[in-house]
C-alpha positions as CSV (number, residue, x, y, z in Angstrom):
1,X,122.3,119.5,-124.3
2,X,120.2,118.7,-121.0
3,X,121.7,117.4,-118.4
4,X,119.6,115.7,-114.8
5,X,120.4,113.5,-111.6
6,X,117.7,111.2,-109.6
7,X,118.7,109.5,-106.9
8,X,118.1,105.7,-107.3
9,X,120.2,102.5,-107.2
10,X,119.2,102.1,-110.8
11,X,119.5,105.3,-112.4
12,X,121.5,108.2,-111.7
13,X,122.4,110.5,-114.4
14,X,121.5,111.3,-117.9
15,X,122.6,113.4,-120.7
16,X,120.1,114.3,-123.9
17,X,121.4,116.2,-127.1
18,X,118.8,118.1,-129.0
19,X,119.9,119.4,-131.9
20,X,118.2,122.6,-133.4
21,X,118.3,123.6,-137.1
22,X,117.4,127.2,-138.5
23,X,116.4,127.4,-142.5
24,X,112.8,129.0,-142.5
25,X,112.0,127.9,-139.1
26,X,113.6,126.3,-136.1
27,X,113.6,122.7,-135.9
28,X,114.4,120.0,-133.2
29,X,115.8,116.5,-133.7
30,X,116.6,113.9,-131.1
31,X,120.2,113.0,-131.5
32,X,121.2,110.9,-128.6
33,X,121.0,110.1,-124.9
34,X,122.8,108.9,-122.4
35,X,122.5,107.2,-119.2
36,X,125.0,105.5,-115.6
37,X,124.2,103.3,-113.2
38,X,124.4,105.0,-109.8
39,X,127.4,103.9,-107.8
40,X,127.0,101.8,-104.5
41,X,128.6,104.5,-102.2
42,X,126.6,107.2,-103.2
43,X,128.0,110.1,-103.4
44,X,126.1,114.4,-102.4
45,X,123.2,115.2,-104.8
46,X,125.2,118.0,-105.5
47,X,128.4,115.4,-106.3
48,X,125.2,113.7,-108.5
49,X,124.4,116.6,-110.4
50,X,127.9,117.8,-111.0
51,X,128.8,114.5,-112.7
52,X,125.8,114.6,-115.2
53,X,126.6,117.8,-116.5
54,X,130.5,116.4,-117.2
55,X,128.3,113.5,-118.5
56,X,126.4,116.4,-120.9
57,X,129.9,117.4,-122.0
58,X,131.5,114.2,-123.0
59,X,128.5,113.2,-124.5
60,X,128.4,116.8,-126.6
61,X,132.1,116.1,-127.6
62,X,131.6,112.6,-129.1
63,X,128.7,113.7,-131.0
64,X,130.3,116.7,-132.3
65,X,133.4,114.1,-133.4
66,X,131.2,111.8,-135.2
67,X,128.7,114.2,-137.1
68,X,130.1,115.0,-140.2
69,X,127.3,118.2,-139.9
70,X,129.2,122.0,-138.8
71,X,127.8,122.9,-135.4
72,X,127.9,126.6,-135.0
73,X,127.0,126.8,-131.0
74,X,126.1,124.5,-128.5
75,X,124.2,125.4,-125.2
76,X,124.0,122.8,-122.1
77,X,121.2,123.0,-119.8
78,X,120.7,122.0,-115.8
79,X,118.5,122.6,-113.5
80,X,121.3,122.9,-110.9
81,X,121.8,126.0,-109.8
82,X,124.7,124.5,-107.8
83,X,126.4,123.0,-110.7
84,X,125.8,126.4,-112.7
85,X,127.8,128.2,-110.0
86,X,130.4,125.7,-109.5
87,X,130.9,126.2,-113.5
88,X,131.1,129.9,-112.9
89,X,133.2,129.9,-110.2
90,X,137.1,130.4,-111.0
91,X,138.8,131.3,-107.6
92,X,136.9,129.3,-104.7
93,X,138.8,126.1,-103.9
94,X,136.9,122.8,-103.8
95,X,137.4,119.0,-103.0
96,X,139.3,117.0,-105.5
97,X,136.2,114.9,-106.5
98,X,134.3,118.8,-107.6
99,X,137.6,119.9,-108.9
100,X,138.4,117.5,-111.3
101,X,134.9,117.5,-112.7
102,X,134.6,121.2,-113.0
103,X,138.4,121.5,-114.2
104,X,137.1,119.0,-117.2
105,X,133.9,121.0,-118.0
106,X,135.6,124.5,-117.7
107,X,137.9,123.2,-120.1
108,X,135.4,121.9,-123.1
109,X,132.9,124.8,-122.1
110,X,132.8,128.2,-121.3
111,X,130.3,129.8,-118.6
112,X,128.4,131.3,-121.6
113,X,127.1,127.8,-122.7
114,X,125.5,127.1,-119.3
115,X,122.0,127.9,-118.4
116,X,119.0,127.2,-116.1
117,X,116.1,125.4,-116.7
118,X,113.5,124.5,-114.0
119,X,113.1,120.8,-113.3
120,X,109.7,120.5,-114.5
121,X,110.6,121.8,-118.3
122,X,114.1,119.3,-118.2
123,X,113.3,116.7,-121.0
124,X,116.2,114.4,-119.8
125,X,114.3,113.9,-116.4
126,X,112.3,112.1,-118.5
127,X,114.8,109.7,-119.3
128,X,115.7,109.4,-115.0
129,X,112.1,108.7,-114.1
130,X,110.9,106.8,-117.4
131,X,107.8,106.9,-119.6
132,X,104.6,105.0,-119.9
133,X,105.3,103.2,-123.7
134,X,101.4,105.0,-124.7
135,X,103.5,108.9,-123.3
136,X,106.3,108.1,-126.4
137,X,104.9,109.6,-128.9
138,X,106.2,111.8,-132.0
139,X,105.1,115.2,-130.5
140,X,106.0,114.1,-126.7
141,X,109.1,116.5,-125.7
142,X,111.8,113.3,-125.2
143,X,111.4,112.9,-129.1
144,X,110.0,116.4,-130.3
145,X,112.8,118.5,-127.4
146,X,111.4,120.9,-125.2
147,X,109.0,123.8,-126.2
148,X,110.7,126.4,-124.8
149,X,113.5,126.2,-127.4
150,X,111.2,127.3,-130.0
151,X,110.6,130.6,-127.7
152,X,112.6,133.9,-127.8
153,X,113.3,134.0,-123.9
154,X,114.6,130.6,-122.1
155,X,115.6,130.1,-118.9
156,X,118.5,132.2,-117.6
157,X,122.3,132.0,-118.4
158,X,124.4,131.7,-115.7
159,X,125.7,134.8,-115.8
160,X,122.1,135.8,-115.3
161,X,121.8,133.0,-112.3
162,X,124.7,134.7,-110.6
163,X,123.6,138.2,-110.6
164,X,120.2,137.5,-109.3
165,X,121.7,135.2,-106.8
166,X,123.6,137.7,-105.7
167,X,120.9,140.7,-105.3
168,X,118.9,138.4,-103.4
169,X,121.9,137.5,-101.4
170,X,122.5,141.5,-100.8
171,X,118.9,142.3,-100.2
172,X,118.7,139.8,-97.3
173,X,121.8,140.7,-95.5
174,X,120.0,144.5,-95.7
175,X,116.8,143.3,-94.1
176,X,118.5,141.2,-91.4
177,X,121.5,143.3,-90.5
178,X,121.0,146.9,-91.7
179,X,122.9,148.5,-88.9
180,X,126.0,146.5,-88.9
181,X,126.2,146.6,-92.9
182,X,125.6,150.1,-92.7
183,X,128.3,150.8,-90.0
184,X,130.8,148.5,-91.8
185,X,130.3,150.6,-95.1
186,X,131.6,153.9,-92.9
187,X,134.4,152.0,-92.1
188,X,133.7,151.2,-88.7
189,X,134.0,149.2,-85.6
190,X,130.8,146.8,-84.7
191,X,129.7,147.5,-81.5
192,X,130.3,144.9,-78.7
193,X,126.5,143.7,-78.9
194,X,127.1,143.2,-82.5
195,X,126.2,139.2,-83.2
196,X,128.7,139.2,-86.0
197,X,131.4,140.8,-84.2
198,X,133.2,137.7,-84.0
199,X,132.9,136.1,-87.6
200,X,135.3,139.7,-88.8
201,X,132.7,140.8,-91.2
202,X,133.8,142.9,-93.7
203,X,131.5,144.4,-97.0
204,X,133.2,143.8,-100.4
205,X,133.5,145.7,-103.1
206,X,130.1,143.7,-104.7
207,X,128.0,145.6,-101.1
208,X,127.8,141.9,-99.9
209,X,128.7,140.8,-96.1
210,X,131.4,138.5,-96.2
211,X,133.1,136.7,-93.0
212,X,136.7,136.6,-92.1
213,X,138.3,139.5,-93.0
């Protein structure tokens, strides 16, 4: 299940299923897609992407009511990375509009399902930014799914996403601010020149500089 935003008065948001079949060999069959009109008051891109993933899920659930076929797993796929964290995320508190959605999707989903895929290798942008009538053709990747699902290694899970999110994260606060992480580690004051001194830095237990402590 792929899920995509653009931002347009038309079109919005989409949602494709892609159903994959293992006998002999893997197989991919269109199943169904779905798109919204974008609202007047538009909300963040972030708000945009957010709501076609919850559009992914509803669309996953009426399929899976309808097919009479057994569907063993079922993986969605954005190429948020913003989305993918508010998914993962199960302490931070958000506004109600993010809540509601994620509240919804947490409960259909688990963080497992969710992975990454870059932009360029998203079949349902197809479906946001159209197709030339002479591009639909049996072997085009709207009809025939995305290549990559016939490969061993995908894009990431979100798992994945966080981790590397997060050692980039640490390996930037250690290049910018080696001697205050390094002096907050000992558990010690900042010195007075310190620019953080006044955010309350602390280090938690991940080794990442946090604010506020």
């Amino acid at each position: 299940m792929f899920s995509e935003m653009l931002l347009r008065k038309d079109l919005a948001l989409s949602a494709k299923q892609v159903m994959c079949s293992r006998m002999e060999e893997l197989k991919l069959r269109f199943v169904m897609a779905k798109t919204c009109v974008a609202p007047l008051r538009q909300p963040s891109i972030p708000r945009f992407e957010l709501q076609a993933a919850l559009l992914a899920v509803r669309l996953a659930d009426i399929i899976k009511k309808e097919l009479t076929l057994h569907t063993s797993k079922t993986v969605f796929w954005s190429d948020s990375k913003t989305v993918l964290l508010y998914i993962l995320n199960e302490s931070r508190r958000f506004h109600t509009f993010v809540v509601n959605r994620v509240a919804e999707i947490q409960d259909s989903t688990q963080p497992a399902q969710w992975r990454f895929v870059p932009g360029h290798l998203n079949p349902a942008d197809d479906c946001t930014r159209g197709l030339q009538a002479s591009e639909m053709t049996s072997d085009c990747r709207w009809v025939a799914g995305p290549t990559f699902l016939c490969e061993s290694e995908g894009p990431l899970y979100v798992d994945e996403l966080s981790r590397a999110e997060m050692l980039a994260v640490k390996r930037a606060q250690m290049e910018s601010f080696p001697e205050n992480r390094e002096t907050l580690l000992k558990n010690l004051s900042l010195p007075p020149r310190s620019k953080l001194l006044s955010l309350n830095p602390f280090v938690d237990k991940a080794g990442l500089l946090r604010v506020g402590g």
